[in-house]
N, C-alpha and C positions, 0 to 999 in steps of 0.2 A: 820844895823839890829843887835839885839841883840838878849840874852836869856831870857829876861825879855818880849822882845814882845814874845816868843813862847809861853812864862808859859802864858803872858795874853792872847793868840790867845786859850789856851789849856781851862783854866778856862772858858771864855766864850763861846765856843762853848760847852762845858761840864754842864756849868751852875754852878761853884761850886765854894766857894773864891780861889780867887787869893793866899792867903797865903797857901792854902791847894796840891799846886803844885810844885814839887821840880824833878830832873830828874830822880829820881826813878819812878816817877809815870807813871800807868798802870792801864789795867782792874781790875788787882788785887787790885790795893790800893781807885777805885775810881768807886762806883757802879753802876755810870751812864753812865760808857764807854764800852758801849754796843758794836753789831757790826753796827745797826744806829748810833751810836755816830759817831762811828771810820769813817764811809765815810764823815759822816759831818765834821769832825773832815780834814779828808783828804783835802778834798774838798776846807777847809777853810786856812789850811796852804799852799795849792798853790797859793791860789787869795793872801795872806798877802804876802808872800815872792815871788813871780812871778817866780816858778820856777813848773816847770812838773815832778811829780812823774811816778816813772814806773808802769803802774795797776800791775805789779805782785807781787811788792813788799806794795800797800798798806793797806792788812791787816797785813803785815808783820810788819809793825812801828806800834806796840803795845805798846809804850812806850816813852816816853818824851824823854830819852836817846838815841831811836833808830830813831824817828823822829830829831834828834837834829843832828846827825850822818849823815842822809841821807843831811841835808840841807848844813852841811858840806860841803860835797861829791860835793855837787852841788854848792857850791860857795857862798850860801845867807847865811849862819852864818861866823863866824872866827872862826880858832881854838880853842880847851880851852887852858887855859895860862897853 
C-alpha cells in the first residue's frame, strides 16, 4: 500500500483531480469535503486498506495527513522516509 493509492482513494471519493490532492489536504482546501463526504470518505479507506477505524476518531481525520497517520498507526501504510 502506498500514498498514492490514499490521494487516489481521497480524489475519488471526493470527486476532484487526482493532482489537486497532496497531504495537506482538508475541508479547508477542498469544498467538497463536507461532513457527507468525510463518512464516505471514511467508509472508503477502510474497505481500500482493510483496516477498522475507531467511530471516535472518524470525523477526527479531517485531513489527508491525519488519515495518513491513523493508517500508520494501524499498520497499512509505512512510515514516511
Amino acid at each position: 500500500m502506498s500514498d498514492k493509492l490514499l490521494y487516489e482513494t481521497v480524489a475519488r471519493v471526493l470527486r476532484v483531480p487526482l493532482e489537486t490532492i497532496d497531504i495537506d489536504s482538508s475541508p479547508e482546501t477542498i469544498a467538497r469535503w463536507d461532513s457527507m463526504a468525510q463518512v464516505a470518505l471514511m467508509l472508503e479507506v477502510e474497505s481500500v486498506f482493510s483496516v477498522r477505524l475507531h467511530s471516535d476518531s472518524l470525523m477526527a481525520l479531517n485531513s489527508v495527513r491525519k488519515i495518513r497517520d491513523a493508517l500508520v498507526h494501524l499498520g497499512a501504510l509505512p512510515e514516511a522516509p
